[in-house]
SEMARBA-128038 format. One record per atom (N, C-alpha, C): residue in one letter; x, y negated, z. Coordinates in steps of 0.02 Angstrom, whole numbers, plus 50000, padded with zeros to 5 digits. Each point is the difference from the previous one (the first is absolute). Layout:
// residues N
R  resn     px     py     pz
R     a      X      Y      Z
...
***
This chain:
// residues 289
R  resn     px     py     pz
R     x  52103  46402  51265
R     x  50016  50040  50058
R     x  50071  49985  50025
R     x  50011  50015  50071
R     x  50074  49987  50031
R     x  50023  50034  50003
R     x  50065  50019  49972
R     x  50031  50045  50021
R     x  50075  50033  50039
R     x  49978  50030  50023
R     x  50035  50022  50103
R     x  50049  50023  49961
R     x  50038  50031  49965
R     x  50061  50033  49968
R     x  50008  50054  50055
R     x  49952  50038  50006
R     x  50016  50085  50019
R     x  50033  50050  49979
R     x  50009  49963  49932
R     x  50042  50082  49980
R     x  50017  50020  50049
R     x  50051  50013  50025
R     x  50063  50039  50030
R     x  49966  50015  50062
R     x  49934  50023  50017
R     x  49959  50018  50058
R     x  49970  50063  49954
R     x  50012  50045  50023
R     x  49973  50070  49981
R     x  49930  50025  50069
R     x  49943  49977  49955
R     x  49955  50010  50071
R     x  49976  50089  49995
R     x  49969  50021  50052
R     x  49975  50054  50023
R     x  49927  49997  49975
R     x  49988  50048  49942
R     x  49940  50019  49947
R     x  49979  50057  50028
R     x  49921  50020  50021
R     x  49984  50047  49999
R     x  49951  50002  49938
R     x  49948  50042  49977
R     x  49955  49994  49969
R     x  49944  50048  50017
R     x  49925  49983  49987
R     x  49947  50024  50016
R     x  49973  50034  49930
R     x  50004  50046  49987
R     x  49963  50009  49914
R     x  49959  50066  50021
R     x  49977  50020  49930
R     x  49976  50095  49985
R     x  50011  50006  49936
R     x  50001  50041  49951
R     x  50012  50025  49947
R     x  49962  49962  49957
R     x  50041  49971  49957
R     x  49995  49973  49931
R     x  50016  49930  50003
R     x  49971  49930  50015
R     x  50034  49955  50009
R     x  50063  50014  50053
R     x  49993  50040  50024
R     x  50048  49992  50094
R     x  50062  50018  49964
R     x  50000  50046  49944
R     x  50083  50052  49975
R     x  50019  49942  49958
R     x  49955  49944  49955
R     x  50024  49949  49968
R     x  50048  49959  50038
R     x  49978  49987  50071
R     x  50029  49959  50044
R     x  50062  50015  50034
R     x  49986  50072  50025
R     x  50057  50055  50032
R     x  50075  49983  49956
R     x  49973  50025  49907
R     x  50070  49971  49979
R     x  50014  49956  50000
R     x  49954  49959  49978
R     x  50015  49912  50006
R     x  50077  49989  50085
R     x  49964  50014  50048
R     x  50027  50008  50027
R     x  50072  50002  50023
R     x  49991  50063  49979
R     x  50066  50032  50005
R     x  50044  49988  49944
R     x  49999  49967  49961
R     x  50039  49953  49959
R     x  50020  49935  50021
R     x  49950  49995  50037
R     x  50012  49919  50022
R     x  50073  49981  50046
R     x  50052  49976  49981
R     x  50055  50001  50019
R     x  50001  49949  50073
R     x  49972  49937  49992
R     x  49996  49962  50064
R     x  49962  50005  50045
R     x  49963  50085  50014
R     x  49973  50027  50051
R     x  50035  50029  50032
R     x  49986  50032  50089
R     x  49990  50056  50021
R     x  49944  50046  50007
R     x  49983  50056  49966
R     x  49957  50005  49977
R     x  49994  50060  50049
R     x  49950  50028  50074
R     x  50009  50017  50044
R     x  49947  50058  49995
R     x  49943  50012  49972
R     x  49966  50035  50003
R     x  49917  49998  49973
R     x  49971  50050  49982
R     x  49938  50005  49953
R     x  49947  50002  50061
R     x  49951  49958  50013
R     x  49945  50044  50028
R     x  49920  50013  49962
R     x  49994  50066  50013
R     x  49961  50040  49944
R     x  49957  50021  50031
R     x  49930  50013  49947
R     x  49949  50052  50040
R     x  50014  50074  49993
R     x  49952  50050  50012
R     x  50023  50069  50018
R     x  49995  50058  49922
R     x  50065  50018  50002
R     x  49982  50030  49925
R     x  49923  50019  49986
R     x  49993  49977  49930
R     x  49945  50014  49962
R     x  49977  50062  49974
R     x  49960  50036  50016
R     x  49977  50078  49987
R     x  50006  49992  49936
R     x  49980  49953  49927
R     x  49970  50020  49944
R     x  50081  49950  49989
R     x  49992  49996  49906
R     x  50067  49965  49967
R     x  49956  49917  50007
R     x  50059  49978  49976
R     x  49973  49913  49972
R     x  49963  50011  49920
R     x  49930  49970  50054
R     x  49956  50001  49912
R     x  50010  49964  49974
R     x  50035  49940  49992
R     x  50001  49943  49945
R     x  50055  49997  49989
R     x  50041  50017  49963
R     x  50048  50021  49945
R     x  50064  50036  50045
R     x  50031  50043  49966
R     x  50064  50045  50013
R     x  50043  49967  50046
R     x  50005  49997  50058
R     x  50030  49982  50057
R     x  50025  50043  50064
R     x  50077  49999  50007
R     x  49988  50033  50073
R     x  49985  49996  50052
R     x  49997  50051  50047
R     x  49951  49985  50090
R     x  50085  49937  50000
R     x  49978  49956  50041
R     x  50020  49933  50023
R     x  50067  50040  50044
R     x  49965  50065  50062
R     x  50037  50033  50031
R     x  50063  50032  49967
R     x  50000  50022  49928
R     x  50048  50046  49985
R     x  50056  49965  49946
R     x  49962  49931  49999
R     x  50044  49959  49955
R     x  50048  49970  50052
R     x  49971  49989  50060
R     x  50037  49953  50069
R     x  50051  50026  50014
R     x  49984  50074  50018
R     x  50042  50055  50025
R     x  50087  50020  49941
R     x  49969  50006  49937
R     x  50054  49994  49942
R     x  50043  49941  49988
R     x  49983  49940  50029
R     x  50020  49924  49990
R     x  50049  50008  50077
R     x  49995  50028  50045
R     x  50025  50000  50065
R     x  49961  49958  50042
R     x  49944  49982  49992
R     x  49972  49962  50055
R     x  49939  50020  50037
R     x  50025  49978  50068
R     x  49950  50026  50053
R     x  49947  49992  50014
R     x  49948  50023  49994
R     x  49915  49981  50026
R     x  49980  50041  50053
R     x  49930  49949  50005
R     x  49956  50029  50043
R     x  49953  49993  49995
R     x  49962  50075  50007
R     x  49935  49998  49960
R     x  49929  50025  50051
R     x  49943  49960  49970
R     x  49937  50006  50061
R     x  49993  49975  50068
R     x  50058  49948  49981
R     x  49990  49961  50079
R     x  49934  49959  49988
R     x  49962  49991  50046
R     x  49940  49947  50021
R     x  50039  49962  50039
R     x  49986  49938  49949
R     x  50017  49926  50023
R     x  49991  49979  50064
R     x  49920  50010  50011
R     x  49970  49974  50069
R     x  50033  50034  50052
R     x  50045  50034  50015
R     x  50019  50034  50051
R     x  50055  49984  50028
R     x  50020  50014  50060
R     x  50054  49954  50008
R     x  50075  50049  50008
R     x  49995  50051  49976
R     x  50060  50023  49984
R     x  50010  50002  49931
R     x  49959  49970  49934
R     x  50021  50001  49952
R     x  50034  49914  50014
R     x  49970  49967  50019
R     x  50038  49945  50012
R     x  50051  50001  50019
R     x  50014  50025  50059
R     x  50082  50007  50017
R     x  50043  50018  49965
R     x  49972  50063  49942
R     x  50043  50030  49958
R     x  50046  49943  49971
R     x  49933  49963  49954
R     x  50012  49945  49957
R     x  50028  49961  50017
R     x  50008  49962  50075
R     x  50057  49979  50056
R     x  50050  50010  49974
R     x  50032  50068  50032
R     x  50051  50019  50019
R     x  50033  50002  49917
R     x  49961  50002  49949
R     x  50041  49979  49918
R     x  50025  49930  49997
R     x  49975  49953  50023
R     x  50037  49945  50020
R     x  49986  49953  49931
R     x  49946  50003  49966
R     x  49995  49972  49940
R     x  50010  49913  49991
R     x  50022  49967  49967
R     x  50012  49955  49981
R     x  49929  49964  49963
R     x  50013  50063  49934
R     x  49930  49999  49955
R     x  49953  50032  49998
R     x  49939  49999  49999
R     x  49973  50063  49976
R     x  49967  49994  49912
R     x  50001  50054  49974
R     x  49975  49992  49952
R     x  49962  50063  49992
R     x  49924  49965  49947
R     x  49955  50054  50005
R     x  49945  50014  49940
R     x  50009  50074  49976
R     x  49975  50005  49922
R     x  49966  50041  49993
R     x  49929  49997  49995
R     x  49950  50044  50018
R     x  50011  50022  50066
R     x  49958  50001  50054
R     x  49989  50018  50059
R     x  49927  50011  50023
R     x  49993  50041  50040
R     x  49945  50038  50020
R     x  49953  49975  50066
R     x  50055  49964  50031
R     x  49963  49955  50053
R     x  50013  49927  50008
R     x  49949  49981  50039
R     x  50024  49922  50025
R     x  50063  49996  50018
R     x  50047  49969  50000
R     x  50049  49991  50038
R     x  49998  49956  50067
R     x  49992  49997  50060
R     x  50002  49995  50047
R     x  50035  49928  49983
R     x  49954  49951  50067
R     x  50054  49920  50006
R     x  50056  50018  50073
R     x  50009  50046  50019
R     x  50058  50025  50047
R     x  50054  50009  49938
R     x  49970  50044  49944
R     x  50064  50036  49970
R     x  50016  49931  49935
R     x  49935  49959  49989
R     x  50042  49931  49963
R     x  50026  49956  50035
R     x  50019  50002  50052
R     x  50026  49954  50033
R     x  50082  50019  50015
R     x  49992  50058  50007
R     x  50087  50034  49988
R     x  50052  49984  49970
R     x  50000  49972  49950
R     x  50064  49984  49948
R     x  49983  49929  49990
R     x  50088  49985  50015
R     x  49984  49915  49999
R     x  50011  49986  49903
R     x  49996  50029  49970
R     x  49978  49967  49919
R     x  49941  50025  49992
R     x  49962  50047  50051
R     x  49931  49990  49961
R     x  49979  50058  49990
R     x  49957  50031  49963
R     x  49987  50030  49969
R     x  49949  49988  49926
R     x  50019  50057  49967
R     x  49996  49952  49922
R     x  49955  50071  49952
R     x  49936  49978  49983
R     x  49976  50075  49961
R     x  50002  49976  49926
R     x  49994  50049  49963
R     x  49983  50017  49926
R     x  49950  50045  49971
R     x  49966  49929  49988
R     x  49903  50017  49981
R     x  50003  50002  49909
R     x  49973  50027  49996
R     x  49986  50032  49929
R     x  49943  49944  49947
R     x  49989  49938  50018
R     x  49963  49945  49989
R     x  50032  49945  50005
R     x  49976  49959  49941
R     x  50031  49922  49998
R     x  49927  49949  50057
R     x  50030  50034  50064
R     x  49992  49960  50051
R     x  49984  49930  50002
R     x  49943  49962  50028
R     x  49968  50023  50056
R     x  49934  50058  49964
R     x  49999  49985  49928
R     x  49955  50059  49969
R     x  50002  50065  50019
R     x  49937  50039  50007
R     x  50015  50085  50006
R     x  50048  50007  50057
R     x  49985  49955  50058
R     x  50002  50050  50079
R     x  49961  50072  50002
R     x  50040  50019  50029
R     x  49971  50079  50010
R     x  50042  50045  49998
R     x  49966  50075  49994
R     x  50033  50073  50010
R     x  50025  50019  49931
R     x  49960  49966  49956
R     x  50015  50046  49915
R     x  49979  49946  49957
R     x  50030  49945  49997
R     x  49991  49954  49959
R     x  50015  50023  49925
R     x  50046  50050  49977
R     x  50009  50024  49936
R     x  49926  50010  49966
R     x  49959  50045  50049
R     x  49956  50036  49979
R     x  49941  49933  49976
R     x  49999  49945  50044
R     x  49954  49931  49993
R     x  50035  49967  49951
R     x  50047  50000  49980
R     x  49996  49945  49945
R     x  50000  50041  49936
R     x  49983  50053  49985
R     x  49999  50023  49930
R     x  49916  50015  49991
R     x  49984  50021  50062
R     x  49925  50000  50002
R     x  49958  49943  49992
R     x  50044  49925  50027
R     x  49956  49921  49963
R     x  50036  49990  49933
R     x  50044  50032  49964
R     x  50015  49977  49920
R     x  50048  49939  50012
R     x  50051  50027  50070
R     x  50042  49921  49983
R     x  50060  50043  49948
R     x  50042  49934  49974
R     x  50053  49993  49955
R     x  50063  50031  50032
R     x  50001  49973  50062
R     x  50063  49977  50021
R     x  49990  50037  50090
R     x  50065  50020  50007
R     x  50019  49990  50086
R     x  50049  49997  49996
R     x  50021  50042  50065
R     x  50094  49980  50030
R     x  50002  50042  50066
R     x  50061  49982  50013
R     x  50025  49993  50054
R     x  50027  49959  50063
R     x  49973  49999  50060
R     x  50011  49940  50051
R     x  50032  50031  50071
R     x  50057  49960  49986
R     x  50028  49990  50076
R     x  49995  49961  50059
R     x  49958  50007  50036
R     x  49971  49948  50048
R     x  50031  50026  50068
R     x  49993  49948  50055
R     x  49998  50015  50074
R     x  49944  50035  50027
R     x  50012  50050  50061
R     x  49947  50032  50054
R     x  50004  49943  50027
R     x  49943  49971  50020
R     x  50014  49949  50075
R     x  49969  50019  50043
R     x  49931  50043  50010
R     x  49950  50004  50025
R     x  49985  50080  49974
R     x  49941  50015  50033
R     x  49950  50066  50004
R     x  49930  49987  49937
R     x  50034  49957  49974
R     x  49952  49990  49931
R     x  50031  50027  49922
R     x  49953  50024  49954
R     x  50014  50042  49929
R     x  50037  49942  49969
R     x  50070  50016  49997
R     x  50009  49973  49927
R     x  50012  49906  50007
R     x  50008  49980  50035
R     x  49994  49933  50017
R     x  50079  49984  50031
R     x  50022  49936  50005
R     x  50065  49964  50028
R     x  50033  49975  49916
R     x  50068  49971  50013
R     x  50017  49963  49957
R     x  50034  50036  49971
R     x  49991  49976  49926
R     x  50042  50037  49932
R     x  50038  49983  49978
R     x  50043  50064  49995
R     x  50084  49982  49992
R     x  50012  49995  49942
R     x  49985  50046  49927
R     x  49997  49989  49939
R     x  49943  50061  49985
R     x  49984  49984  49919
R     x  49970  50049  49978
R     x  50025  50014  49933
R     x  49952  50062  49962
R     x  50040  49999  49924
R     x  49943  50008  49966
R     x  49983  50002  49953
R     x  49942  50001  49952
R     x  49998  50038  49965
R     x  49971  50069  49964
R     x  49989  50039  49941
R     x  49928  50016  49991
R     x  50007  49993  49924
R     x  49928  50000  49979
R     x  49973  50089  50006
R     x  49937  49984  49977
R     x  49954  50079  50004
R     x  49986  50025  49942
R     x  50022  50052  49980
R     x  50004  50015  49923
R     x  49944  50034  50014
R     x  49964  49996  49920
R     x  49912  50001  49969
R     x  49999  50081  50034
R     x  50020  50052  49991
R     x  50000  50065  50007
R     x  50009  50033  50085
R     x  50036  49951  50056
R     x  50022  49993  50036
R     x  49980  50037  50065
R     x  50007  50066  50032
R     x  49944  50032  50063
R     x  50078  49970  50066
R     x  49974  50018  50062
R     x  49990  49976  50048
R     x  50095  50039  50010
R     x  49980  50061  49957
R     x  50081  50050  50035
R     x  50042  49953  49946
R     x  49990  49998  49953
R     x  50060  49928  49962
R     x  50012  49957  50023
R     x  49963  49956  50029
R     x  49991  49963  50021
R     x  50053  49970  50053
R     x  49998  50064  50066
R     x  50001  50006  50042
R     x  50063  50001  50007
R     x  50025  50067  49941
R     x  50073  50004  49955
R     x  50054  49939  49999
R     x  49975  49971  49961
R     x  50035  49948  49981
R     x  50023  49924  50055
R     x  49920  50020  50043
R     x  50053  49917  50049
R     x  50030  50037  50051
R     x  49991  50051  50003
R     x  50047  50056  50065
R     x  50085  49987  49946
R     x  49995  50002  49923
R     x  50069  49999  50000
R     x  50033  49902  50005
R     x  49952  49958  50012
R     x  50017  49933  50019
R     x  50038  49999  50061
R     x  49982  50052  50056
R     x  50038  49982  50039
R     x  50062  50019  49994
R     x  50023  50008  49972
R     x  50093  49998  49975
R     x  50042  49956  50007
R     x  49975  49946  49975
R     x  50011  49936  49992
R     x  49966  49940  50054
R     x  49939  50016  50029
R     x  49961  49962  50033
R     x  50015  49997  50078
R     x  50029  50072  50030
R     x  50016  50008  50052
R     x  50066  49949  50033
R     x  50072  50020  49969
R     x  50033  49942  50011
R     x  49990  49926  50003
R     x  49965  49999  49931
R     x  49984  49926  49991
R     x  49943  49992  50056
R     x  49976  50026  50032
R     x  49969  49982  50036
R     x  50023  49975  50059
R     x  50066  50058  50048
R     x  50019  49988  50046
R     x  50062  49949  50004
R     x  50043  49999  49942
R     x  50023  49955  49994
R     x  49970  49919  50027
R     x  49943  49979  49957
R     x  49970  49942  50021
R     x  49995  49989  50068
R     x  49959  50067  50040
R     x  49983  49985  50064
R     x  50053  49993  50044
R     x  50086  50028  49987
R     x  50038  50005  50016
R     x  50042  49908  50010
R     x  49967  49970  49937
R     x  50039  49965  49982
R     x  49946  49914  50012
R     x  49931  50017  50027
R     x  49979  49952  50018
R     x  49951  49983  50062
R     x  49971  49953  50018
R     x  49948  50008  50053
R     x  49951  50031  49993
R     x  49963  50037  50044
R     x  49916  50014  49973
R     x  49954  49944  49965
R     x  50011  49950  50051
R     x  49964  49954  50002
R     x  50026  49973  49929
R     x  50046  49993  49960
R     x  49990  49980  49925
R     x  49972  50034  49948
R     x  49973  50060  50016
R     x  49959  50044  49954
R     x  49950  49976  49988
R     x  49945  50012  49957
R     x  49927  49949  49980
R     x  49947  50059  50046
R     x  49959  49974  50055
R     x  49932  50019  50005
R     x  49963  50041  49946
R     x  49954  50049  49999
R     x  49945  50002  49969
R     x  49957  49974  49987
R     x  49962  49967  49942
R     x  49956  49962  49985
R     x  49923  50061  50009
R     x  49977  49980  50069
R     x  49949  50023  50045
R     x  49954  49972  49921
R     x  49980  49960  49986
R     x  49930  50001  49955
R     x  50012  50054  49939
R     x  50063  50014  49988
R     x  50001  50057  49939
R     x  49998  50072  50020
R     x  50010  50008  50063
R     x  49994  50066  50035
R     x  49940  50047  49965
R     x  50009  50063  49996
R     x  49949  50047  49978
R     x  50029  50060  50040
R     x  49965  50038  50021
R     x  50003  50057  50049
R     x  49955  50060  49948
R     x  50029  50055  50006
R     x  49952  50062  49973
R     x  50022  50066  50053
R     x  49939  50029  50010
R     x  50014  50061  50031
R     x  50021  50059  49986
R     x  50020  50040  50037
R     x  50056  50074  49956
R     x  49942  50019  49968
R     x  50046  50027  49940
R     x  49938  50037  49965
R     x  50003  50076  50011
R     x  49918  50005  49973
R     x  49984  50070  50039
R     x  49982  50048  49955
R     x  49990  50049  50023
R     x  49973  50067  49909
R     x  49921  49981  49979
R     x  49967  49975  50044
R     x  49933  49971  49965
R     x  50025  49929  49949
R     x  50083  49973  50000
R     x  49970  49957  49972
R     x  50023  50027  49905
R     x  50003  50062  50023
R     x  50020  50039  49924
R     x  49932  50014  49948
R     x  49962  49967  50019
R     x  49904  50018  49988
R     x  50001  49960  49959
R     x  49975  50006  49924
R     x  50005  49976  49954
R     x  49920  49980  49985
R     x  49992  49937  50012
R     x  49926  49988  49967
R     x  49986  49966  49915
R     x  49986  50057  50003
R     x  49990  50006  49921
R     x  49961  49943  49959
R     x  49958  49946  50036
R     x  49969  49956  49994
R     x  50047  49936  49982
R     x  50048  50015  50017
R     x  50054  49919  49996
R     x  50039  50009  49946
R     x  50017  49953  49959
R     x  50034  49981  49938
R     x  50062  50037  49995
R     x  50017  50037  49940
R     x  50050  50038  49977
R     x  50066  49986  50021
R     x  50029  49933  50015
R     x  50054  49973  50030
R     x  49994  50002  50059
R     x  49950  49993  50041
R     x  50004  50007  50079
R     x  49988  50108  50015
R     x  49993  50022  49937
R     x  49989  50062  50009
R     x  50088  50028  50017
R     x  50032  49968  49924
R     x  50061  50014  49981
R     x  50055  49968  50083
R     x  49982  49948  50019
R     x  50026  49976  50057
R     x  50010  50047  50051
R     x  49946  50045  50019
R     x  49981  50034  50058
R     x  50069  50067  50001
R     x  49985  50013  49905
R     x  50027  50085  50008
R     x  50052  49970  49985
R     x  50024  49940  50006
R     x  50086  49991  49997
R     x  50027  49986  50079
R     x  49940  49977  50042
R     x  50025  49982  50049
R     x  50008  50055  50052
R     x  49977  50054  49964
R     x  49977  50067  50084
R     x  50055  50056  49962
R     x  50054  49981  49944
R     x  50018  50038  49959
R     x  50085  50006  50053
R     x  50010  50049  50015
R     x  49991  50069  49992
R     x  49956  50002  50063
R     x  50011  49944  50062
R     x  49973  50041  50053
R     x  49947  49945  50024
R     x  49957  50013  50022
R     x  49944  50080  50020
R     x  49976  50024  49958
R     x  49992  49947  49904
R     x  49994  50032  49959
R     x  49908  49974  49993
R     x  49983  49975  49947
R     x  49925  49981  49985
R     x  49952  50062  49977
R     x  49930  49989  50011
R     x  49959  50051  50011
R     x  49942  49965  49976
R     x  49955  50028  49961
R     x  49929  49985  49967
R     x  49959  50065  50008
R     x  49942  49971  50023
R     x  49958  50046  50006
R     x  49954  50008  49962
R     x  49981  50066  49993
R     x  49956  50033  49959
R     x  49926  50020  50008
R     x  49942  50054  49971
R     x  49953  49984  50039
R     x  50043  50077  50023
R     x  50036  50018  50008
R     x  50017  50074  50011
R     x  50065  49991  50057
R     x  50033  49954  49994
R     x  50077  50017  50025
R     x  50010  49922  50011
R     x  50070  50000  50068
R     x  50037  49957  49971
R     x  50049  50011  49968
R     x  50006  49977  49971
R     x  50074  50015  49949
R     x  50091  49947  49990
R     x  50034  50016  50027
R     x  50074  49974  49991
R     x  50005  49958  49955
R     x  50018  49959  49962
R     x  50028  49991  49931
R     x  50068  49944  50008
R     x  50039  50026  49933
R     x  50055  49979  49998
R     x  50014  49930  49944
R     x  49938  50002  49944
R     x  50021  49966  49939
R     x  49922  49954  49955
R     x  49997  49976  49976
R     x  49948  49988  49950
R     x  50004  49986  49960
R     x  49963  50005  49945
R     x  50007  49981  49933
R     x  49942  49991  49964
R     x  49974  49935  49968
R     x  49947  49997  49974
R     x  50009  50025  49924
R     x  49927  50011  49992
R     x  49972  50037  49926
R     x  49946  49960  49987
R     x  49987  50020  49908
R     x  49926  49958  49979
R     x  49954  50023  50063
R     x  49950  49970  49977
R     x  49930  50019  50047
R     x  49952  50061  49977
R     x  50024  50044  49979
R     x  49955  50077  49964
R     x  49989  50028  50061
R     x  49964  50047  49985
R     x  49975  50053  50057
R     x  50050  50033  50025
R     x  49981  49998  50076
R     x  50012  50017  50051
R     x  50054  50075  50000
R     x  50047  50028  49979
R     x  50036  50073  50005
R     x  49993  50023  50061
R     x  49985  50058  49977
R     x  50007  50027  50079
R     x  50058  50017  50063
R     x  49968  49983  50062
R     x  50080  49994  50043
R     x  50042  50066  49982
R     x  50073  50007  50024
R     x  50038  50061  49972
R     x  50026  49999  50046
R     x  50070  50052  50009
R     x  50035  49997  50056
R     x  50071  49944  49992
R     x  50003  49959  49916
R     x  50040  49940  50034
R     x  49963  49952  50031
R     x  49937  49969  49941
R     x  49977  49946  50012
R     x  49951  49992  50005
R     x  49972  49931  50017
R     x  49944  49992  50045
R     x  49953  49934  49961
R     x  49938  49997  49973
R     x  49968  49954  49943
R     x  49961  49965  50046
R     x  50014  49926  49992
R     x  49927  49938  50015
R     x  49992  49973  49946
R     x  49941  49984  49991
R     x  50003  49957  49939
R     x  49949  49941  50043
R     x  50026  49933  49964
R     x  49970  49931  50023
R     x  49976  49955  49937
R     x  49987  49933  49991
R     x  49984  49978  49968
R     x  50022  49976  49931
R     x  50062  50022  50006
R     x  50072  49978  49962
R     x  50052  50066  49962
R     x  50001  50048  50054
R     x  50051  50061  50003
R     x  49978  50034  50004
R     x  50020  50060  49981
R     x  50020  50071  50029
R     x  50050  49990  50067
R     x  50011  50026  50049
R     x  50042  50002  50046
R     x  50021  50082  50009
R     x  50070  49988  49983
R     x  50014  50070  49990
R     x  50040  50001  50063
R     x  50003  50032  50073
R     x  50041  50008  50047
R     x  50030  50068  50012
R     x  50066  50009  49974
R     x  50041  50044  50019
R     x  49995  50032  50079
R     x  49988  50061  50015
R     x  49994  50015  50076
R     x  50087  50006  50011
R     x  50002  49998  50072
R     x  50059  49993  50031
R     x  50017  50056  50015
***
């Protein structure tokens, strides 16, 4: 890569986030010394808390940090555009977000704009890639800093990434946990680079490795009891804490939080913790949620 020797150019940072990756970024941020770091834009406070692990509203962490947002603007409109105008951004950067971002509003800042996807990219495009890779039994993900170029998921050139593996026990709110605290470190190093080189020396996406998955939804918390104990164990790690996995009964559906196999003896009867299948192999003892 070439590099322009920008330091001593302090560009104009806004950022696009919502609660939980977005507050990773917010501080990132606002640490970041060779920014101007101009303002948050946010969606509209959240009625309920953040279900996937102990986090504050994005809003009340911004507000305590001193920085200004704006929240529930629609993109497509053309006074949220102006808003975003009149901030005068340089960069944009963007960590978890709720909408497309508009090619009016990527075209705004002459470095670009730059997101942070929760997947070792071009793998697990999408809304909730956490939740897809523990549900196929991979090892490994990360974190990726790539370019917006376009009105497409997850796609343009990658600036760096980082790698951490998936521990055996591992649900979706840990998960989720832990590369939200990557961006600490990932955010600078991110803008730094872009600061410090062309777009055009960043590497493309390798289009044949691409995989796309769709947001996941509370049906996909439906536990079919027919599929192998590890793709069982996969499911209630991946919907863990939220929306939370569900097996049905001939009576109920039922929540569950845990499993644990037993010999294969007769059947106990359900109780108000737990919940009995038995298969060819096990007892399946499922803890209700």
């Amino acid at each position: 890569m070439r590099n322009l020797n920008l330091s001593k150019i302090r560009p104009r940072v806004i950022l696009f986030g919502v609660t939980g990756f977005g507050n990773a970024a917010l501080r990132a941020l606002v640490g970041t010394e060779s920014i101007e770091f101009a303002a948050l834009i946010c969606n509209k406070r959240p009625s309920k808390p953040f279900p996937y692990y102990v986090c504050d509203c994005i809003h009340d962490e911004a507000r305590a940090l001193g920085v200004p947002f704006f929240e529930g603007l629609i993109l497509k409109d053309r006074k949220s555009v102006e808003i975003i105008r009149e901030l005068k951004p340089d960069l944009i950067v963007v960590s978890s977000y709720f909408q497309m971002i508009t090619q009016e509003i990527l075209d705004l800042p002459r470095l670009g704009t730059i997101n942070f996807h929760p997947s070792l990219l071009p793998a697990y495009r999408g809304a909730t890639p956490t939740v897809w890779t523990i549900l196929n039994g991979e090892k490994r993900t990360g974190m990726t800093a790539h370019f917006i170029e376009n009105e497409e998921y997850d796609q343009g050139r990658i600036i760096t990434q980082k790698e951490i593996e998936i521990c055996p026990e591992e649900t979706d709110g840990s998960l989720r946990m832990r590369l939200s605290m990557m961006l600490d470190e990932l955010v600078p190093e991110a803008i730094n680079l872009v600061m410090s080189n062309r777009r055009e020396d960043f590497a493309m996406q390798d289009e044949h490795l691409a995989t796309f998955q769709e947001k996941r939804t509370t049906d996909d918390g439906l536990i079919d009891l027919s599929r192998s104990v590890e793709e069982i164990r996969n499911r209630l790690r991946a919907m863990t804490p939220y929306p939370g996995a569900f097996i049905e009964t001939s009576r109920e559906l039922v929540k569950v939080s845990g499993l644990n196999l037993l010999p294969p003896t007769d059947v106990p009867d359900d109780d108000s913790k737990f919940i009995y299948v038995k298969n060819a192999l096990y007892l399946m003892q499922f803890e209700r949620a």
